[in-house]
C-alpha positions in Angstrom: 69.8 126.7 106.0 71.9 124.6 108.7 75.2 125.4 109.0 76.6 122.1 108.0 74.8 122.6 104.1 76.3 125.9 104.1 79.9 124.7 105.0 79.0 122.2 101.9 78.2 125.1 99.7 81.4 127.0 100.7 83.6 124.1 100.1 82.1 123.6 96.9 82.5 127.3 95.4 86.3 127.0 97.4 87.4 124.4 95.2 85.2 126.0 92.1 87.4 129.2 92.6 90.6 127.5 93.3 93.4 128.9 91.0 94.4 126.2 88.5 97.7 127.7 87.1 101.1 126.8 88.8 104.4 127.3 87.6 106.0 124.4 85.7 109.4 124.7 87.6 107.0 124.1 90.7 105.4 120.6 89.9 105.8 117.2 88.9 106.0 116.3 85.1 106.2 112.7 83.5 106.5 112.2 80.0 103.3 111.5 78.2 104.3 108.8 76.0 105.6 106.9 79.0 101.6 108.1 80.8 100.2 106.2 78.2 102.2 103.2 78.5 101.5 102.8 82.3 98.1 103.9 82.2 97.4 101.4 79.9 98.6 98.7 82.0 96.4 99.6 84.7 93.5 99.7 82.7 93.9 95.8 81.8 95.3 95.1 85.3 91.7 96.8 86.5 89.6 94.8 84.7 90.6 91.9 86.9 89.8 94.0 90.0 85.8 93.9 91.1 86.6 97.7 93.2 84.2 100.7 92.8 86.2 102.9 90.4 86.8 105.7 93.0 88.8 102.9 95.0 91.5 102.3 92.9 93.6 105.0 93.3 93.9 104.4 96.8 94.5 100.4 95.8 97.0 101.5 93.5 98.7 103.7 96.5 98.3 100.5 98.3 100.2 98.4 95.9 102.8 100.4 95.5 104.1 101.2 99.1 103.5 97.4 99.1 106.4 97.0 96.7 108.2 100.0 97.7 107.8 100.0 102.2 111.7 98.2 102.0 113.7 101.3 101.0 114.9 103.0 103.9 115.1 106.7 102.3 111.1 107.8 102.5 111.5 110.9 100.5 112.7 108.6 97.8 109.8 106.4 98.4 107.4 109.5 98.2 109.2 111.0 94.9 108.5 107.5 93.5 105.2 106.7 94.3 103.8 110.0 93.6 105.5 109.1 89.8 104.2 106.1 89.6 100.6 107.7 90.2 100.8 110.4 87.5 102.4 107.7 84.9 99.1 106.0 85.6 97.1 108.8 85.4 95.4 108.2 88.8 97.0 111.9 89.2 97.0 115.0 86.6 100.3 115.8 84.7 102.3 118.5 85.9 99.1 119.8 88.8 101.0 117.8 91.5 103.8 120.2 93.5 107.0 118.8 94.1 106.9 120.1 98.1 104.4 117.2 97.9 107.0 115.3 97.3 108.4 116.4 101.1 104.7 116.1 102.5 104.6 112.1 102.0 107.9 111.8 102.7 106.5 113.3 105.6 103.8 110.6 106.4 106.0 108.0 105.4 108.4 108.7 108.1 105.8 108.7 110.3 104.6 105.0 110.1 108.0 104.3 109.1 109.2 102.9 113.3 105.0 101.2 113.4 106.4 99.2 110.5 109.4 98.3 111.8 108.6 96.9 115.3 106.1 94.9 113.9 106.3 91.3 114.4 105.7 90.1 110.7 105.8 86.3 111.3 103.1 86.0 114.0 99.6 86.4 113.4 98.7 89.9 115.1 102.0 91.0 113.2 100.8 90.3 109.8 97.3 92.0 110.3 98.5 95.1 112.1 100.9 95.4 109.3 97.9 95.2 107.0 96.0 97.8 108.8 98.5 100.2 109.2 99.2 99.6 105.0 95.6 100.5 104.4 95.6 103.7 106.4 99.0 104.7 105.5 97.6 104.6 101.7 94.3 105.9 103.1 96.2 109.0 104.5 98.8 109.9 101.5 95.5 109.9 99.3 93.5 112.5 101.4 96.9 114.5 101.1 97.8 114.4 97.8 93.8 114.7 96.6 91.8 116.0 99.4 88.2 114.7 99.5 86.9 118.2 100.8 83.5 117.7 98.9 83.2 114.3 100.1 84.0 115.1 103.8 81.4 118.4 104.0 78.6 115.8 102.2 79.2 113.3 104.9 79.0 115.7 107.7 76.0 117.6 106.3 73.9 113.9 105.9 75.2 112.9 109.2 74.1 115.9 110.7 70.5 115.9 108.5 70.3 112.3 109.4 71.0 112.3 113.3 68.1 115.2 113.9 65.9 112.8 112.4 66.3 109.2 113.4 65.6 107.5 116.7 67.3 104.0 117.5 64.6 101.7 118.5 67.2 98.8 119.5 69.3 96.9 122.3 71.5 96.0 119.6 73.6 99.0 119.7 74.4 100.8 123.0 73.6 104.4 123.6 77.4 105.7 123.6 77.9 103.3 120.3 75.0 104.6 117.9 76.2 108.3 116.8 79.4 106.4 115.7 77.7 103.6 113.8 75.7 106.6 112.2 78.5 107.8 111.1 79.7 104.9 109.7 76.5 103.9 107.8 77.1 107.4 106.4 80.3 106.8 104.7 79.4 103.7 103.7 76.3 104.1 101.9 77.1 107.8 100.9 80.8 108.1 100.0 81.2 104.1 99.6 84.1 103.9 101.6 85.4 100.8 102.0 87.2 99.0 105.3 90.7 100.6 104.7 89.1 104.2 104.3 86.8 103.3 107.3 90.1 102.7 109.6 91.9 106.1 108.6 88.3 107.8 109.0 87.8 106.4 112.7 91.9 106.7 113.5 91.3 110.0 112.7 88.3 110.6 114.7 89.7 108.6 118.0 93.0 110.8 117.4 92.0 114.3 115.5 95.8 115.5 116.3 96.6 112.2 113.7 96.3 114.1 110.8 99.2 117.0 111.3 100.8 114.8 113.4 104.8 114.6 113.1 107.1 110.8 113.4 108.1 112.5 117.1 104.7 114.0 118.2 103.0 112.3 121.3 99.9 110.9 119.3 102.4 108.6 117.2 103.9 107.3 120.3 100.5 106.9 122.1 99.0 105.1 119.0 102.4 102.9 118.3 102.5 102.0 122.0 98.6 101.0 122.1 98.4 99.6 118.7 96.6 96.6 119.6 94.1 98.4 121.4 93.5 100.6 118.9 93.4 98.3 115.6 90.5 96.3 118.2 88.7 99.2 119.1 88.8 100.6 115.3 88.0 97.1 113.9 85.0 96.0 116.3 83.1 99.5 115.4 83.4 98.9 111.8 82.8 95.2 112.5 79.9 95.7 115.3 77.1 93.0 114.9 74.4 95.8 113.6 76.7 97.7 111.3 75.1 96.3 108.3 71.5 97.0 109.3 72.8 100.4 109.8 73.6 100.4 107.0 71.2 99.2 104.9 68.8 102.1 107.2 70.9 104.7 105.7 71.7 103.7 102.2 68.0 104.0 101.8 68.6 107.9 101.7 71.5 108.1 100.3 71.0 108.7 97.0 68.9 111.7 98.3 72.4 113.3 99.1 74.0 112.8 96.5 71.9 114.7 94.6 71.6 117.5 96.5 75.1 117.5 96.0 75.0 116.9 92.5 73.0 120.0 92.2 75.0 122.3 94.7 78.6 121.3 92.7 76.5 122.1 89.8 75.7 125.7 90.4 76.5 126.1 93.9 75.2 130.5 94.0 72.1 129.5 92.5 71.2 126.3 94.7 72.0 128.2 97.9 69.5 131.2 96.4 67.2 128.4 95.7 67.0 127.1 99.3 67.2 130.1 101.5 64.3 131.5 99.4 62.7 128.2 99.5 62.2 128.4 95.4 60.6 124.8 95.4 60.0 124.4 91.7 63.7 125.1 90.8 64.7 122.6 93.2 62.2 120.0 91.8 63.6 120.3 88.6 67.4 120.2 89.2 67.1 117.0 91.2 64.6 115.3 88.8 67.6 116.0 86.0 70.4 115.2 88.2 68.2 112.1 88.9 67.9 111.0 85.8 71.5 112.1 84.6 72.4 109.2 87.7 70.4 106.6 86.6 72.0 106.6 83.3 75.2 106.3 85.0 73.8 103.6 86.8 72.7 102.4 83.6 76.3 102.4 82.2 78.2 101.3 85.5 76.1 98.4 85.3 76.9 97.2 81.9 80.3 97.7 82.3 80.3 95.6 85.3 78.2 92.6 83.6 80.6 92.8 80.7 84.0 92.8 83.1 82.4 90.0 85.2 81.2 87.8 82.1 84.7 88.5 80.2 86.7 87.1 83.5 84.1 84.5 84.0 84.8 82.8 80.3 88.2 83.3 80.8 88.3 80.9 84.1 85.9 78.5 83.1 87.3 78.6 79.4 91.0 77.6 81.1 89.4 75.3 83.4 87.4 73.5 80.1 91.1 73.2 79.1 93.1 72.0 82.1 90.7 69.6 83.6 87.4 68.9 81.9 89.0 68.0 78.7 91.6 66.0 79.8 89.2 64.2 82.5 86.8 62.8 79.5 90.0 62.0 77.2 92.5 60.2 79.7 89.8 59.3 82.3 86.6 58.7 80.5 87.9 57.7 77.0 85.3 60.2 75.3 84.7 63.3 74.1 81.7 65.4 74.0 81.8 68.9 73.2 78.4 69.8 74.1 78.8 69.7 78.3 82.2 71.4 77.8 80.6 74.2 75.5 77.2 74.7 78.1 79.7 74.7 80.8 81.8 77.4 79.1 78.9 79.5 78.1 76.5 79.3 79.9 77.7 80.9 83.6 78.9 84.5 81.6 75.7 84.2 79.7 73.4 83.6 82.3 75.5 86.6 84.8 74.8 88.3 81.6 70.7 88.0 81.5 70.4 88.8 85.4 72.4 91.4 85.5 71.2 93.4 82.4 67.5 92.8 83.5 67.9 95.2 86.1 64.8 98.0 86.5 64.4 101.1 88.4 60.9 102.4 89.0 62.3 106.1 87.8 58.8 107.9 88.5 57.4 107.2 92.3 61.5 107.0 92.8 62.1 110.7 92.0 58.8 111.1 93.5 59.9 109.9 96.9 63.5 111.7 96.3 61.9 114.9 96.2 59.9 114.6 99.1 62.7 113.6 101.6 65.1 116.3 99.5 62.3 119.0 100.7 62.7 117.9 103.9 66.3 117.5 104.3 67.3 121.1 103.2 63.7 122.0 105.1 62.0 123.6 101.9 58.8 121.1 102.8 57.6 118.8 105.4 59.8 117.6 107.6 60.6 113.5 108.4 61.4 111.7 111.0 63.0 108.0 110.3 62.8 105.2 113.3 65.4 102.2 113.2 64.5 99.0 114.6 66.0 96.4 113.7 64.0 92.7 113.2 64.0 89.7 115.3 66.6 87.6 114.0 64.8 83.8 113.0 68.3 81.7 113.5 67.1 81.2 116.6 64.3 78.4 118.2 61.9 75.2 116.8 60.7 77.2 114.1 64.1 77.8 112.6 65.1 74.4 113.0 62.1 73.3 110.7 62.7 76.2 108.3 66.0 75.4 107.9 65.3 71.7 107.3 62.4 72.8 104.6 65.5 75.3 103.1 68.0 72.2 102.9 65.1 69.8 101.3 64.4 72.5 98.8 68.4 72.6 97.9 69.0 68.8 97.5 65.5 68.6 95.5 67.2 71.4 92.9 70.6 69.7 92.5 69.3 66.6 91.5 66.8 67.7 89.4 69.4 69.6 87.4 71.7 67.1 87.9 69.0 64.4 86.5 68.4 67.0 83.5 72.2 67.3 82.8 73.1 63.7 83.0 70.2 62.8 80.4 72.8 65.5 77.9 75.4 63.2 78.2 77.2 65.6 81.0 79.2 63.6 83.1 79.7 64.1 87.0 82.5 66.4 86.8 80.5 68.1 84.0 77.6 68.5 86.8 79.8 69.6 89.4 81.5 72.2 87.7 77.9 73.5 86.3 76.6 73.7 89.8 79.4 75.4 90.8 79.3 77.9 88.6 75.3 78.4 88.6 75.8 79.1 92.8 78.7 81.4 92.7 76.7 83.1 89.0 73.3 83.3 91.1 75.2 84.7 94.3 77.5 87.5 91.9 74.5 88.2 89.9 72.1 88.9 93.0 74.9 91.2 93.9 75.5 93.4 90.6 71.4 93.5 91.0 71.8 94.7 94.4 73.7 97.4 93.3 70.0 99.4 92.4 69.6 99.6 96.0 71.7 103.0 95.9 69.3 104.7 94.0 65.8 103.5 95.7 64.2 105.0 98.5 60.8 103.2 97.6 60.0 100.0 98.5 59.4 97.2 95.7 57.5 94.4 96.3 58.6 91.2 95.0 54.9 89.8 94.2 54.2 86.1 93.7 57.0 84.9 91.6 59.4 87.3 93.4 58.4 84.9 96.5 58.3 81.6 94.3 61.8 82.7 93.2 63.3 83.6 96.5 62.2 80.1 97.9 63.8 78.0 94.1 66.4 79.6 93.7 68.0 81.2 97.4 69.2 78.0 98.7 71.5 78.1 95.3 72.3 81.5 95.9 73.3 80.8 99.7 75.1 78.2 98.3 77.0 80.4 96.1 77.8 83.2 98.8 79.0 80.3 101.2 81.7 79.4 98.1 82.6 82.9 97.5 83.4 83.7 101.2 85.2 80.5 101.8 87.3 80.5 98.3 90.5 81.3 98.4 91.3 84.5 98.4 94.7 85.4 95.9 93.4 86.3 92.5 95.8 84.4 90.6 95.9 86.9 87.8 96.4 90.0 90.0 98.6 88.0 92.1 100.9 87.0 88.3 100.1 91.2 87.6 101.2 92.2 90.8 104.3 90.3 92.1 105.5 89.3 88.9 105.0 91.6 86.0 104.2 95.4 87.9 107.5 95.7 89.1 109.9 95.1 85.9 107.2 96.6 84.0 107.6 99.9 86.1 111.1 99.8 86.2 111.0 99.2 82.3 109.0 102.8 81.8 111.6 104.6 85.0 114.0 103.6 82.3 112.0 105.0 79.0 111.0 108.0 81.1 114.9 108.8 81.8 116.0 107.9 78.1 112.8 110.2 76.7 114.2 112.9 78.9 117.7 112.2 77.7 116.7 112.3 74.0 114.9 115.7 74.9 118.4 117.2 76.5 120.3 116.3 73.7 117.8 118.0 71.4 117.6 121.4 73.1 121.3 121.4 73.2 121.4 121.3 69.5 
């Protein structure tokens, strides 16, 4: 057993045998009532936010010290953020320790000058203040809910994973391809996102960051060199073959996550099961926890069709009302309900059918998963990967031509559909808001399919029609990605939830919290 699976196993029976009582005099306590209230509003505030799940604490975090970064006292700031996190429920109810309270004060005060010589009106000044916001929220989250698990999984498949592949490449320099390991690893294994990929390599430039006080060297050194820093940080995580690292290593993956489903499951008998190399008990408690993830997949992914085709009748349901209406009464002089009724329903519907029709070849899957497991915790054959990454075709005559043949294809579609829509009575705005739609649908709904790529490490072949597809309908989907990347950004609901109704809305439940506790004073004094 390597020693980086048995520090995973330790951390996991740590945390198992962890004490759970504490004192009441000794933590944090909100009134419920008032929880429910505010978790509530974040559950509808949520819906409008496409994050993984285990994201939006941290966003949350984010948010807040967004609203809350003016106030000069930080202990104050601290006392309300953590607040505002238990009201929400993104932390338990009276678990939290009020010396946490002192802790990100603590932190605060540490980015507190970084913040304040920044030069908010210029360019570089609005970005670094954006970086340092997402590691700041980065860092108070490992403090006040420590991803111990999470960081012992990562350095066990990094570890596992670095034994076994060999870089095949002049892509990525030598002294550049443990750390873009490492990255791919957190990525595809603990889905971190950019923010969380910033405090991860701060943290592993500066390993002093961590404990690190508002007067301690490493806070001058990083203030002083911030530029530097934020560029070095940033071109790792943006370094021209991160994704193809990535997409290497989220091909095992899901191979890690169920060893460490299994291990947080019964962490004494897992670690009996490897060092005695009991093969048939590990066969079986991956090929449940296997299954016990698919249905999760299952579920995620329903609930992520459902969100995406609620918000995507919503917009095109407003915009039926506040342009395509109007344009055929006031411009055209008509009305004709069928265009405005496809163009309302059909986008969620069609999201709805290509997301839902999503298949994962479960057998030769947990086949292939138990092979690699065997390997990986060396209870069987060992593997070895190679990563080479393909000759990119943007390049030369033959691109030129294909590109051309691409471009043909797309005009061809458009006016065939637009040619079939016209003869519906749909009228050109009809057919550019349909197009629209169907790109950005096509693109979103490739995506949500994508999201099966966690869980295979089997190829699939895409067959005939897979090909005949992939040469219809990718220009749309290009189409669709090129939209979605150059659309503006704001979110016009979050942007109404977040700057105009979460901050009266929280000070509305500071005020119910203080007048519940009020009521509850009075009472005992009776």
């Amino acid at each position: 057993m390597t020693s980086t699976l048995q520090h995973l196993i330790h951390t996991i029976q740590q945390i198992r045998d962890e004490p759970e009582t504490r004192s009441e005099e000794d933590v944090i306590k909100v009134s419920d009532t008032v929880a429910v209230a505010a978790s509530a509003y974040e559950v509808v505030r949520n819906t409008l936010e496409y994050d993984d799940e285990h994201l939006l604490r941290r966003n949350a975090i984010r948010r807040i010290l967004k609203r809350r970064l003016g106030e000069t006292d930080t202990n104050t700031v601290a006392e309300k953020l953590l607040r505002e996190l238990i009201w929400a429920k993104y932390l338990p109810n009276k678990r939290i320790e009020n010396t946490q309270t002192g802790v990100v004060g603590t932190i605060l005060e540490k980015y507190k000058a970084m913040f304040t010589a920044l030069e908010e009106d210029t360019r570089d000044g609005q970005e670094h203040y954006d970086w340092l916001l997402d590691v700041l929220s980065t860092e108070i989250e490992y403090q006040v809910a420590p991803p111990c698990v999470d960081e012992s999984l990562a350095s066990f498949a990094y570890q596992t994973l670095k034994e076994r592949v060999r870089f095949e490449t002049n892509h990525i320099r030598e002294e550049d391809r443990d750390l873009q390991l490492y990255i791919a690893v957190h990525r595809a294994i603990l889905k971190s996102n950019r923010a969380t990929l910033r405090y991860r390599l701060l943290t592993l430039y500066y390993p002093a960051w961590r404990t690190a006080g508002a007067q301690d060297a490493v806070v001058q050194e990083v203030s002083s060199q911030l530029k530097k820093v934020v560029a070095s940080v940033d071109g790792q995580i943006e370094h021209t073959s991160a994704d193809a690292v990535y997409r290497f290593v989220r091909r095992h993956a899901i191979v890690f996550s169920l060893i460490a489903d299994i291990a947080q499951d019964n962490p004494d008998a897992f670690a009996l099961a490897v060092s005695s190399r009991n093969t048939a008990k590990i066969d079986s408690a991956i090929t449940a926890a296997a299954k016990e993830r698919y249905g999760v997949f299952r579920a995620r992914l329903t609930r992520t069709v459902v969100r995406a085709a609620f918000f995507l009748l919503l917009t095109k349901s407003i915009l039926a009302v506040l342009v395509e209406y109007p344009y055929e009464v006031f411009v055209l002089q008509t009305t004709d309900y069928l265009p405005l009724a496809v163009n309302i329903l059909f986008p969620p519907l069609l999201l709805a059918v290509v997301g839902l029709s999503v298949r994962i070849p479960k057998q030769r899957n947990t086949q292939k998963i138990l092979e690699e497991t065997h390997a990986f915790l060396g209870t069987g054959d060992d593997m070895a990967f190679l990563f080479k990454q393909k000759r990119p075709w943007s390049t030369g005559p033959l691109s030129v031509l294909f590109n051309l043949f691409y471009i043909a294809v797309f005009v061809a579609l458009v006016v065939f559909i637009g040619g079939f829509l016209r003869s519906f009575g749909f009228n050109s705005l009809s057919i550019f808001f349909f197009l629209f739609f169907l790109s950005l649908v096509a693109y979103f709904g490739l995506r949500i399919r994508n999201t099966r790529r966690e869980y295979l490490v089997i190829d699939t072949a895409a067959g005939f029609f897979g090909l005949f597809g992939d040469m219809v309908f990718l220009p749309i989907v290009r189409a669709g990605r090129w939209i979605a990347l150059r659309a503006p950004k704001v979110n016009i609901f979050l942007f109404f939830f977040d700057f105009i109704v979460e901050a009266p809305f929280k000070a509305t439940i500071g005020v119910m919290e203080s007048w519940v506790a009020f009521l509850r004073e009075k009472r005992e004094e009776i």
